[in-house]
C-alpha positions, 0 to 999 in steps of 0.5 A: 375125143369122145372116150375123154368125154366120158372119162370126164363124164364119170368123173362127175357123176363120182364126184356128185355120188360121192358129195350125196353120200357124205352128206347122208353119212354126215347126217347119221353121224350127227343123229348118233350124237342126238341118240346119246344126248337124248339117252343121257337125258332120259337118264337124268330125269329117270333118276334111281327110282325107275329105270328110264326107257333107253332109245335102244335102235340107232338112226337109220342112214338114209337111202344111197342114191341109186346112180350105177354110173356114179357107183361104177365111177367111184373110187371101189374101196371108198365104194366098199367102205359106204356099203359096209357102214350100212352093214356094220350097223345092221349087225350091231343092231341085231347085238342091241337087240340081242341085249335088250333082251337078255343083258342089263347093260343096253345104255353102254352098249348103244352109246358104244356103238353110237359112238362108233359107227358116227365116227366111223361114218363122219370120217368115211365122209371126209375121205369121200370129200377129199378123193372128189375134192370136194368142200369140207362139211360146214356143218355137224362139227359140233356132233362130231365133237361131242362123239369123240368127247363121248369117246374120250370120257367113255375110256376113261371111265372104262381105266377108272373101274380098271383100276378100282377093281385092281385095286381091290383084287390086291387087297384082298 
């Protein structure tokens, strides 16, 4: 009875662990939108003239709780996942760095790399509410939404500077 009592019990503590951290991924999913919209309009009010100050680190995600019980009790490749979303972002912001100081093209990088690790942060959380059936998020849709259009007219682009360039190399 009593080893079924605690089976339960860190079941619970999971489920509770896992509702904190989805939220605290959810929220730096919605801040790397903030960074690119705020990026976009730096840009625009800096114009051609002078080169606009481009936010160049990406939002820090807030602290894990600090619950062994929970984090013994939890799925261990969801577990994995969250602790390796902090990483990823900690070496793509030593590259941001890195670009800062000696590569021009610092508001794609930081807007790629925003990009990826909300998405990848967002879709982290879903999977933490679904194993822990958990409700969906109510909120930071429309981050979401605009990371993924983001995204979308970022390929694009990337297909349309293809395809001049190809179309230049045959002319020649």
């Amino acid at each position: 009875m009593q080893a079924w009592r605690d089976r339960g019990k860190g079941r619970s503590s999971a489920a509770y662990l896992a509702l904190r951290i989805a939220i605290a991924l959810e929220a730096f999913a919605h801040d790397c939108s903030e960074l690119i919209a705020e990026n976009v309009l730096l840009k625009d009010i800096g114009g051609a003239a002078e080169r606009p100050r481009y936010r160049t680190r990406l939002p820090p995600i807030a602290g894990f709780p600090d619950d062994g019980e929970g984090w013994r009790a939890l799925n261990l490749h969801l577990a994995a996942e969250c602790l390796g979303i902090r990483n990823a972002v900690s070496v793509t912001q030593s590259s941001i760095r890195w670009a800062v100081e000696y590569d021009g093209d610092i508001e794609d990088r930081v807007a790629d790399a925003a990009i990826e690790h909300g998405l990848a942060a967002w879709a982290t959380a879903g999977r933490l509410r679904a194993v822990y059936k958990l409700p969906p998020a109510s909120y930071g849709l429309e981050s979401v939404r605009h990371l993924q259009e983001e995204q979308k007219r970022r390929a694009e682009e990337v297909e349309r500077r293809t395809a001049r360039r190809a179309e230049r190399e045959t002319a020649r």
